[in-house]
C-alpha positions in Angstrom: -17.6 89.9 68.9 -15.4 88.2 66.2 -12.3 90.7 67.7 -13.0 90.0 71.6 -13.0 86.1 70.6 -9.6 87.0 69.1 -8.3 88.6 71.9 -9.4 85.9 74.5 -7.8 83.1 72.0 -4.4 85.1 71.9 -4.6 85.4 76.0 -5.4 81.2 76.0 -2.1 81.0 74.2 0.0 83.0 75.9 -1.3 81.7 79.2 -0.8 77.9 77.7 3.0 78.6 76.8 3.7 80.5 80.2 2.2 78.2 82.8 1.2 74.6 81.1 4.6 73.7 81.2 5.8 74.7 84.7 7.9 71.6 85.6 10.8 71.9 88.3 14.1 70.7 87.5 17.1 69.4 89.3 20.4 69.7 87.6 23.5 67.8 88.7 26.6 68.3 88.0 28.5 64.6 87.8 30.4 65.7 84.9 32.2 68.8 86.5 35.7 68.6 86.0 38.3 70.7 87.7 40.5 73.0 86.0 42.6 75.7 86.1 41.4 79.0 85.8 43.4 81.7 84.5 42.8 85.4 84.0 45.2 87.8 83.0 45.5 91.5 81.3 48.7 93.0 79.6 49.1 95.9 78.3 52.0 99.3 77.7 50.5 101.2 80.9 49.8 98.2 83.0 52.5 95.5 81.9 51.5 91.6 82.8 49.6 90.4 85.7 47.9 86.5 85.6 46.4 85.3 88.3 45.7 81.6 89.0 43.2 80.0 90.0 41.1 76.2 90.4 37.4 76.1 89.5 34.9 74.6 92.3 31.9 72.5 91.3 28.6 74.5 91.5 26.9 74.1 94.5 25.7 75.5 97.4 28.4 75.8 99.4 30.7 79.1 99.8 34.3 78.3 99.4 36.3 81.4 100.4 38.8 82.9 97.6 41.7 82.2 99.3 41.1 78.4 98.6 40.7 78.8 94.9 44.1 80.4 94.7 47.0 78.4 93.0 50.1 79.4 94.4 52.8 76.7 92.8 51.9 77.2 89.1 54.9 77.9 87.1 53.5 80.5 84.6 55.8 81.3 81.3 54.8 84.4 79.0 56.0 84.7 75.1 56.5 87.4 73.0 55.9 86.4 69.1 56.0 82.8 70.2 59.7 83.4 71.7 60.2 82.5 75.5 60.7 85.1 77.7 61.1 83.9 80.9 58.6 83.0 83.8 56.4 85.1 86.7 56.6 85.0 90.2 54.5 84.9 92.9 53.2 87.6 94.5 50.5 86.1 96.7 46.7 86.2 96.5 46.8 83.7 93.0 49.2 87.0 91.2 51.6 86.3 89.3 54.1 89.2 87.8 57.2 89.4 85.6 60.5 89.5 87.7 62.2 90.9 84.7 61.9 93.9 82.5 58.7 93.3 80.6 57.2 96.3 78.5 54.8 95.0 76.4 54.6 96.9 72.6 52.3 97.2 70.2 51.6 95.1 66.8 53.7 92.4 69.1 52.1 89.4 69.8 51.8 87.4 73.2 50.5 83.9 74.8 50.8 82.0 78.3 51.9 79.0 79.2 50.7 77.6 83.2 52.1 74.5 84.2 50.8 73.2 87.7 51.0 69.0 88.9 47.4 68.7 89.3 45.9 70.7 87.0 48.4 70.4 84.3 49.0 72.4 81.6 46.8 75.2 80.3 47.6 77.8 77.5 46.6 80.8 76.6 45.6 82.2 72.7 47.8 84.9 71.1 46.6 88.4 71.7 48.0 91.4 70.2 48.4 94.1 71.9 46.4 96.9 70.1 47.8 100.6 68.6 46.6 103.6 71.3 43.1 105.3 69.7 43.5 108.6 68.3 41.7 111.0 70.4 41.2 114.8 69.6 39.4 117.2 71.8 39.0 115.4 75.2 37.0 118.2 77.2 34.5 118.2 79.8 31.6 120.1 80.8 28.9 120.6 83.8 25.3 120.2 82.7 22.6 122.4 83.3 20.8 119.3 84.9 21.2 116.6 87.5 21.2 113.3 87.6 17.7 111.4 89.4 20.6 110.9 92.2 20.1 115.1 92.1 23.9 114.8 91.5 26.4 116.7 89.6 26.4 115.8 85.2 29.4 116.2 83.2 29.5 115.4 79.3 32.6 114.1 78.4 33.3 114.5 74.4 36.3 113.6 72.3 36.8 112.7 68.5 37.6 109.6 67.5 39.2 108.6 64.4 38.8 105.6 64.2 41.3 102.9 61.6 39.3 101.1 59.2 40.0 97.4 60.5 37.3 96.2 63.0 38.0 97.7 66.4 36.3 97.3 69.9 36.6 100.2 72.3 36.2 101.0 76.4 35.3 103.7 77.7 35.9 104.6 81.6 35.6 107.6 84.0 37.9 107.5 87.4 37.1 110.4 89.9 40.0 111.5 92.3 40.4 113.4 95.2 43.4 115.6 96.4 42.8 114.5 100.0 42.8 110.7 99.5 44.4 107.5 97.3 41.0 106.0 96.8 38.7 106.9 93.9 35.4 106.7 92.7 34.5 105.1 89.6 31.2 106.8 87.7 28.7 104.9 85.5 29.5 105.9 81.8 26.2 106.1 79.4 26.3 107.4 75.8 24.2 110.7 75.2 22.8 109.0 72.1 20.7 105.6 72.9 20.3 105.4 69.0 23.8 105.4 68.4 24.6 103.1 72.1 22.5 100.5 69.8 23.8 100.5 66.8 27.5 99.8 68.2 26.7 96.9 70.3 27.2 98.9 73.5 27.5 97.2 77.0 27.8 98.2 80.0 29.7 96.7 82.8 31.3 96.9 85.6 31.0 101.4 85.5 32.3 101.2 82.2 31.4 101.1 78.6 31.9 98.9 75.2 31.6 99.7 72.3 32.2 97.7 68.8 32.8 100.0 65.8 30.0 98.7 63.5 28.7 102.1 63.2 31.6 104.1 62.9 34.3 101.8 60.9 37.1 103.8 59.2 35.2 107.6 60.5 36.0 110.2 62.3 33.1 110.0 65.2 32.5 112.9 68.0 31.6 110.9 71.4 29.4 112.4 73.9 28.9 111.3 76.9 27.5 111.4 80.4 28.8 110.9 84.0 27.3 111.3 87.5 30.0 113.0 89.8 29.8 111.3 93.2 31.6 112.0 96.5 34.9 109.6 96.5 34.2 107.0 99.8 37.4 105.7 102.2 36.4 102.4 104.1 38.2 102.0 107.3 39.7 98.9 108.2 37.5 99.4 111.2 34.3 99.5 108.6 33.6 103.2 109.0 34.2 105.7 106.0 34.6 109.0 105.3 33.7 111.1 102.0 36.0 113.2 100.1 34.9 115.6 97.1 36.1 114.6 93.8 38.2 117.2 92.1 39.5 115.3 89.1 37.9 113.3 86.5 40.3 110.5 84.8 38.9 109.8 81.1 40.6 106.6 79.7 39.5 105.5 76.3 40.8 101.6 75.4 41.5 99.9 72.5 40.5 96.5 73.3 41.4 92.8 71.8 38.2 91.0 70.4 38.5 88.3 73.1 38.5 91.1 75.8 34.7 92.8 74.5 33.2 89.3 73.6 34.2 88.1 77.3 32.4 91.2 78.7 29.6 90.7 76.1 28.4 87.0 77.2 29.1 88.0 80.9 26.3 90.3 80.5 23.4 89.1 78.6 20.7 91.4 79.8 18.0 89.7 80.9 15.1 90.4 77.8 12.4 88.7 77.0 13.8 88.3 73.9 16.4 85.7 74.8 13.9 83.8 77.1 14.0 81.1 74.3 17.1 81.2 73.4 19.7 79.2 74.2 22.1 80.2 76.7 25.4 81.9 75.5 28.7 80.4 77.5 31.2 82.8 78.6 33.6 83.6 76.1 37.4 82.2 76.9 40.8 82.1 75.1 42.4 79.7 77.1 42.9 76.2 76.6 42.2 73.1 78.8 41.1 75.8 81.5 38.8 78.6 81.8 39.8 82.3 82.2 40.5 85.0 79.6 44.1 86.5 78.3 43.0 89.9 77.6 45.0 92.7 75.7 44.3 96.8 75.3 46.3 99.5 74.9 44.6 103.4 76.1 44.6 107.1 75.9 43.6 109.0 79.0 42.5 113.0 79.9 42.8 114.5 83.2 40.2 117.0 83.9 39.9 119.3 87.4 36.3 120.1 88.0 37.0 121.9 91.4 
């Protein structure tokens, strides 16, 4: 009897703290202020791209992309706090080097945005990280499917990792002879245990990973993809499928801005958190919004057909 009443009283609470304090809300946003918005990657493979936006006040309205864009910013990049020169417009907020730019590693590099409205916004330094050190990058079909009753291919490498703190991405790109578009597969460790321990996230089809768990080792990776058909859309909105014959394995170094900006822009939903207070995105850029990320990769080709 004593153990029911025990039971009931731990359901009272837990029905008290769920539903006694139901209480709608309205939030306003009077103190929004407008600013620019800037998000840019650079790296050896890649170079420098920025694009440029303004923010919009939260609210119900859909304002179409094209509005956000800024397209008379002047945008200046530095290399180890020396001026290099300024990006041009390309269109659709881009903006791109006009001159030779080949970004190294160990080198150091920040933004400077000037626009008349906005102002002026700068970027944090990144560093643009060494290449990892991969050693046998192979692939191999699995005796099982996926519960899409698709295709499964481990992907494993070694890793040897430095013994500074590094963050890592992990990405699968599937190609087809028979078309310029590609398909780009989820990317799930074999090992949840281990996925845990390194702070794993995943988003966007690919995979971070913090080396908590494997600082200053030699690691074997092992993991999993799901080998779909690669999909054309038609201007016209039809498509057509194409078999994927290659698998593109790219693993990244990655800045520590770069992996905390994925991090808080995807907090799973757990319950957990649900008291917690909420986590704002992570940024590098200031008197704006926007991330300057940095990484540096290593990437295997692989035919499967």
């Amino acid at each position: 009897m004593k153990n029911n009443l025990s039971v009931l009283g731990l359901l009272l609470f837990w029905g008290f703290a769920f539903f006694s304090c139901d209480k709608d809300y309205k939030y306003t946003f009077d103190g929004f202020e407008p600013k620019m918005t800037v998000n840019a990657e650079i790296s050896p493979q890649e170079g420098l791209v920025v694009q440029v936006s303004h923010a919009s006040p939260p609210s119900g309205k859909l304002v179409p992309i094209e509005q956000l864009w800024i397209t008379d910013a002047k945008v200046e990049v530095f290399e180890e706090d020396q001026l290099l020169g300024s990006l041009s417009y390309q269109g659709q907020g881009l903006y791109k080097p006009s001159f030779g730019l080949q970004p190294k590693p160990g080198l150091s590099y920040r933004l400077e945005v000037r626009q008349k409205t906005y102002g002026l916004v700068k970027s944090a330094s990144v560093s643009v990280p060494l290449a990892p050190k991969v050693e046998n990058a192979h692939i191999a079909l699995l005796d099982r499917k996926s519960i899409n009753n698709l295709p499964l291919y481990a992907i494993r490498f070694t890793l040897e990792d430095e013994k500074v703190v590094n963050f890592y991405k992990v990405q699968a790109i599937g190609r087809s002879r028979l078309t310029a578009a590609i398909v780009q597969p989820f990317v799930e460790l074999h090992d949840d245990k281990f996925s845990e321990l390194c702070e794993a996230i995943n988003a966007r089809q690919s995979l971070y990973l913090k080396d908590v768990c494997f600082n200053g080792q030699k690691v074997l990776f092992d993991f999993e993809i799901e080998i779909r058909d690669v999909t054309l859309v038609k201007e016209s909105g039809d498509f057509e499928r194409f078999p994927t014959d290659f698998i593109e394995t790219r693993l990244y170094s990655v800045t520590e801005d770069y992996f905390l900006y994925q991090r808080t822009g995807n907090i799973p939903e757990d319950f957990s958190l649900a008291f917690s207070d909420p986590e704002p995105l992570h940024s590098n850029i200031q008197g704006g919004y926007g991330i300057f990320k940095a990484f540096n990769y290593a990437k295997y080709v692989f035919a499967i057909r």
